[in-house]
N, C-alpha and C positions, 0 to 999 in steps of 0.2 A: 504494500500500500504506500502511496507515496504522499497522500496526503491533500492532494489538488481535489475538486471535485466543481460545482458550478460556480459562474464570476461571481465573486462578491464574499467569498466565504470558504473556506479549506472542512475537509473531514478529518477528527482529532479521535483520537483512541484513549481511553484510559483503563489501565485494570485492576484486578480486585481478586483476593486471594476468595476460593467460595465459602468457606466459614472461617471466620475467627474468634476463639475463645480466648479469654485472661482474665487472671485473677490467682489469687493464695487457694492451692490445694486444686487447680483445673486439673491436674492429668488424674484425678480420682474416678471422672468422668468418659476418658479416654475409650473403654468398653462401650459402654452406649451411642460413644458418637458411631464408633465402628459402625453396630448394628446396627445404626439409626442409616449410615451411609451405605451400606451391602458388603461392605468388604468384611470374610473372611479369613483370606490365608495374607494376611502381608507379611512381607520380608521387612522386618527390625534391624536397622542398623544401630551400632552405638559404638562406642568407643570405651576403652579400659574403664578409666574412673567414672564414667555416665555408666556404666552395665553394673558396675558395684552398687551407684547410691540409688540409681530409678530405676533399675529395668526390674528390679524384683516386685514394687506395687504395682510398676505399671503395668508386667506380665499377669499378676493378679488381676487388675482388673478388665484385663482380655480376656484373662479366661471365664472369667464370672459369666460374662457376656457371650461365650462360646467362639470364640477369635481362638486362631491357631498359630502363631507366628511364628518365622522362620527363623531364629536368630543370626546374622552374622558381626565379624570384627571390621570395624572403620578402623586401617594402619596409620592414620597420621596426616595424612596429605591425600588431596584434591588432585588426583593424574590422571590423565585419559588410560595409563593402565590398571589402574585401581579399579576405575569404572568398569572397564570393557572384563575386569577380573570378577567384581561382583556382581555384576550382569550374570556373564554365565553361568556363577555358582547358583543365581537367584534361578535360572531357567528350570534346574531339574527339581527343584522345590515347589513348580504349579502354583506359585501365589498367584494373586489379584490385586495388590497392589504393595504399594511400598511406605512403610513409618521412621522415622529417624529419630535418635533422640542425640544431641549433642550440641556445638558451636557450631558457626560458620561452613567451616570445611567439613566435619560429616555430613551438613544440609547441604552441599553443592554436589556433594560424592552422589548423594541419594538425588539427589534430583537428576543425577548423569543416569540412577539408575532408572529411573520412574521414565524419563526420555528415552532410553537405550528400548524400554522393555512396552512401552504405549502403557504404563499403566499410572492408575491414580497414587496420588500421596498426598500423606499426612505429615505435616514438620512440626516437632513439640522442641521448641529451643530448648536448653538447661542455662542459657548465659544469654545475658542480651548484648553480645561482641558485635553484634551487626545488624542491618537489617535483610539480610538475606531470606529470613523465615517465609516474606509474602511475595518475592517474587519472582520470576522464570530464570533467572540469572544465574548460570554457574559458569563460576569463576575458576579457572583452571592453573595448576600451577606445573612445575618441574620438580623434580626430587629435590633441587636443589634453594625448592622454595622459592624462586625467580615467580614472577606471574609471565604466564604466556599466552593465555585468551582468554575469550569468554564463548559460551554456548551458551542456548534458550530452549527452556523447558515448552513443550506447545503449548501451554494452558498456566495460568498461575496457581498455587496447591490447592489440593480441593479441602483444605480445613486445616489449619494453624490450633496449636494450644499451646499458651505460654501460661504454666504456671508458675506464677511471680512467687511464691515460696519459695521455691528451687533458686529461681534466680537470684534472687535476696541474697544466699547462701554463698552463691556461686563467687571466686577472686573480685574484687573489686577493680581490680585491672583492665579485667575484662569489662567489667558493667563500664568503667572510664569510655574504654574503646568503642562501645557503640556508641556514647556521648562525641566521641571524635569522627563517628561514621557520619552520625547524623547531621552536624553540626555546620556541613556542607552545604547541604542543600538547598540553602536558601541562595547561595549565593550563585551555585552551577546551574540551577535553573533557572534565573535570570541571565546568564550569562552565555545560558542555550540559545535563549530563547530573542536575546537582543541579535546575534549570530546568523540568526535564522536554522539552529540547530535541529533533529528530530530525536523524540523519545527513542526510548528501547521497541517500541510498535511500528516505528516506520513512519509517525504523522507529527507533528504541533502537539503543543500541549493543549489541552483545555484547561478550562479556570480553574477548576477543581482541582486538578493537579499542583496547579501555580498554589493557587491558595493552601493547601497541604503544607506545602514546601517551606511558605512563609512565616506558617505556624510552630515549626520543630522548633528553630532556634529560638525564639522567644521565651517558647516551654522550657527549653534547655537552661537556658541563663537565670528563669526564673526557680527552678526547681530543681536544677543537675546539680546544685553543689549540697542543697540538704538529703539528696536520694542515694548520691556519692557516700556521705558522711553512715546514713544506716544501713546502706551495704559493705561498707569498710566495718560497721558495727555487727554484720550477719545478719541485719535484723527488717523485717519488712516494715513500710511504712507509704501513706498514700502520698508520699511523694516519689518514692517508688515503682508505684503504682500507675503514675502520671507520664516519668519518665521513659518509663520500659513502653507503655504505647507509644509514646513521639518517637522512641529509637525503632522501633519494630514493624509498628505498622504503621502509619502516619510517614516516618521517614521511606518505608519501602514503598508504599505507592506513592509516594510525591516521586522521588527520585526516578523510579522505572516507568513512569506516564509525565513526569516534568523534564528530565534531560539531565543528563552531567554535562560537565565540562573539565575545565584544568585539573582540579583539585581530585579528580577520578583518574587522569590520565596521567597526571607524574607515577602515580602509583608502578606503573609497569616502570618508567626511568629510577625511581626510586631503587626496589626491589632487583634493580638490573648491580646495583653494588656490593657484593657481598656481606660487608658488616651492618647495611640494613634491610637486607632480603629476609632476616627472622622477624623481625616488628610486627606486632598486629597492624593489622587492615586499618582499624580504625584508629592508631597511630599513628600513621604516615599518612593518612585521610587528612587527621586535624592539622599538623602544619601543614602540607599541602594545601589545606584552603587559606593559612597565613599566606602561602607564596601565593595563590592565584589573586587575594585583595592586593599584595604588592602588585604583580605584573596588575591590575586593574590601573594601580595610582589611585586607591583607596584613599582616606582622609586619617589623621591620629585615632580619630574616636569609634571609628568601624576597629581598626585592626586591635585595638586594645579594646573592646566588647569582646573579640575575637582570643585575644588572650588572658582577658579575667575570667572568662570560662576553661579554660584549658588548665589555667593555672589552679582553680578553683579543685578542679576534677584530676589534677597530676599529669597531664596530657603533658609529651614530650615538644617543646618550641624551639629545639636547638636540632642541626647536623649532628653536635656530638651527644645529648638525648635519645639520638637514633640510632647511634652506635657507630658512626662514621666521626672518630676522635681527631682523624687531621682532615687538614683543609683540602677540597675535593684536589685531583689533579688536573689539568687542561683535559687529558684523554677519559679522565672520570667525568668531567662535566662534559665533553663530547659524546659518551654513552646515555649522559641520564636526557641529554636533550634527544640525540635521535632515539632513544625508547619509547620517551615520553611524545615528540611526533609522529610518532609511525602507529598513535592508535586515534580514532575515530574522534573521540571525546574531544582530542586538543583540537579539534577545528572548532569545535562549539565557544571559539572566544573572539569578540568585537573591540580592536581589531583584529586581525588575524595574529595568531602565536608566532612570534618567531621562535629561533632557539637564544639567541641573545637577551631577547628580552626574558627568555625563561629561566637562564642563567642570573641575569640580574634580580629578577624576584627571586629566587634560592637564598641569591647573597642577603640582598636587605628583612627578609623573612629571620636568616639564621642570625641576623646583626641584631632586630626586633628584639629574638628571644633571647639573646648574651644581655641585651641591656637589661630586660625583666628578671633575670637571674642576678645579676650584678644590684637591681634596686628593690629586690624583693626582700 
């Protein structure tokens, strides 16, 4: 779809995962939705420490229900051989669809498989490290932890459950980092959208999308550093509550119906460095969106709203925060620009990205956070 349709007006796409639940104690529920939805036999992914603290109620309350699940191990990382590995293991097990419980990367593995196999899924995050749970997007990497594409699930999942108990629980590092996912998108999707950029659907945003987008951060700055504070405490609270929807779902349909841009796309130049290809996602998100309000020519009081939230929630604002401790090299800063232009997202910026000017927001970005360090 491209988006054109008669003079005077474009056709816009937005999506929507088809159920979503949230709240303290949702995957108690998790049986019922089954049944209520016709699936049967799914294939369970999880990961080590997710199969130790959920899988044992949550396999109880499938079986209550009469659900049969297929168990298998999520190794670590998000690879086109991982997938095409649990695919086929999934094949001789006759499921009907696919459940996952974990972060990020088990929800992208599973969505490779629920793609690979035409079948439906169920994603029950355990960390709100991203907003991945609501939408077709799976982000792929290398063994070596490099990102190296993306793929698109046909449909968005057909039911999400986040039980914010679990996530309460879960590192506070993590809960930071989908504060650093989210915290984007106000800015990428204007930044699409002035570009004349398209969503993840192929069309314009609609308003709806726009309006999403605009929403997160606000939520964020107003609530992310008391929901920070009681998950760094273990402890749930309806600021909590508030935050894990703006990072989850609120930021996943804004973002995959609003548009990325810069602050998406260094990601791949980022990750292309060795000392910061381990960083979560939504770490090198949040300074990333410091650099894309630099390359903008932002004003003082944009980029410091930008990082009294960061600062607020532990978000990394330095190169060496990122684990890259000396100053990039000419052939290092020659890698992260053409990584960073060789994907899709970096054209969505008005005026167009060069690599100089993206080199220069890097530098004034990482000068930014040395001074907020230095007067903190």
């Amino acid at each position: 779809m491209t988006g054109t349709s008669e003079p005077g007006g474009v056709v816009r796409t937005i999506g929507f995962p088809g159920r979503y639940v949230q709240g303290p104690g949702a995957l108690a529920g998790i049986g019922r939705l089954f049944a209520d939805l016709g699936y049967r036999r799914p294939l369970a992914l999880a990961d080590g420490v997710v199969k130790d603290k959920v899988w044992p109620a949550a396999s109880a309350a499938l079986a209550e229900a009469g659900i049969a699940p297929a168990l298998a191990d999520f190794p670590g990382e998000c690879t086109r051989a991982v997938i095409a590995a649990l695919s086929e293991a999934a094949r001789a097990e006759g499921i009907d669809s696919v459940v996952v419980f974990g972060g990020g990367k088990a929800i992208d593995s599973a969505k490779g498989v629920a793609r690979a196999l035409d079948l439906p899924i169920v994603i029950c995050p355990t960390v709100a490290s991203s907003d991945a749970p609501t939408s077709r997007l799976i982000v792929l990497y290398d063994e070596t932890h490099r990102l190296v594409g993306v793929d698109f699930t046909r449909r968005n999942p057909d039911a999400v459950v986040v039980d914010t108990a679990i996530i309460a629980k879960a590192p506070a590092r993590l809960f930071a980092a989908g504060i650093g996912d989210a915290m984007s998108k106000r800015f990428e999707a204007r930044q699409c959208r002035a570009a004349g950029g398209l969503n993840s659907f192929g069309t314009q945003a609609l308003e709806t999308a726009l309006l999403l987008t605009e929403t997160v951060f606000d939520r964020l700055c107003a609530r992310g550093p008391a929901a920070y504070a009681a998950v760094r405490a273990g402890t749930w609270s309806p600021d909590v509550e508030s935050v894990v929807e703006a990072t989850v779902l609120v930021s996943g349909v804004g973002f995959e119906s609003g548009g990325l841009s810069l602050a998406h796309a260094l990601i791949r130049g980022l990750t292309a460095i060795p000392a910061m290809a381990g960083m979560l996602h939504g770490e090198l998100v949040a300074f990333s969106t410091l650099v894309q309000l630099c390359v903008e020519g932002q004003d003082e009081a944009a980029c410091n709203a930008v990082m009294d939230l960061m600062a607020a929630v532990d978000l990394p604002m330095t190169l060496a925060a990122l684990g890259q401790s000396e100053p990039l090299t000419e052939a290092e800063k020659a890698l992260v620009a053409e990584a960073t232009l060789a994907t899709n997202y970096s054209r969505h910026m008005a005026p167009p990205l060069t690599a100089e000017a993206l080199i220069r927001g890097i530098e004034a970005a990482d000068a930014l956070g040395r001074a907020r360090g230095l007067t903190a």
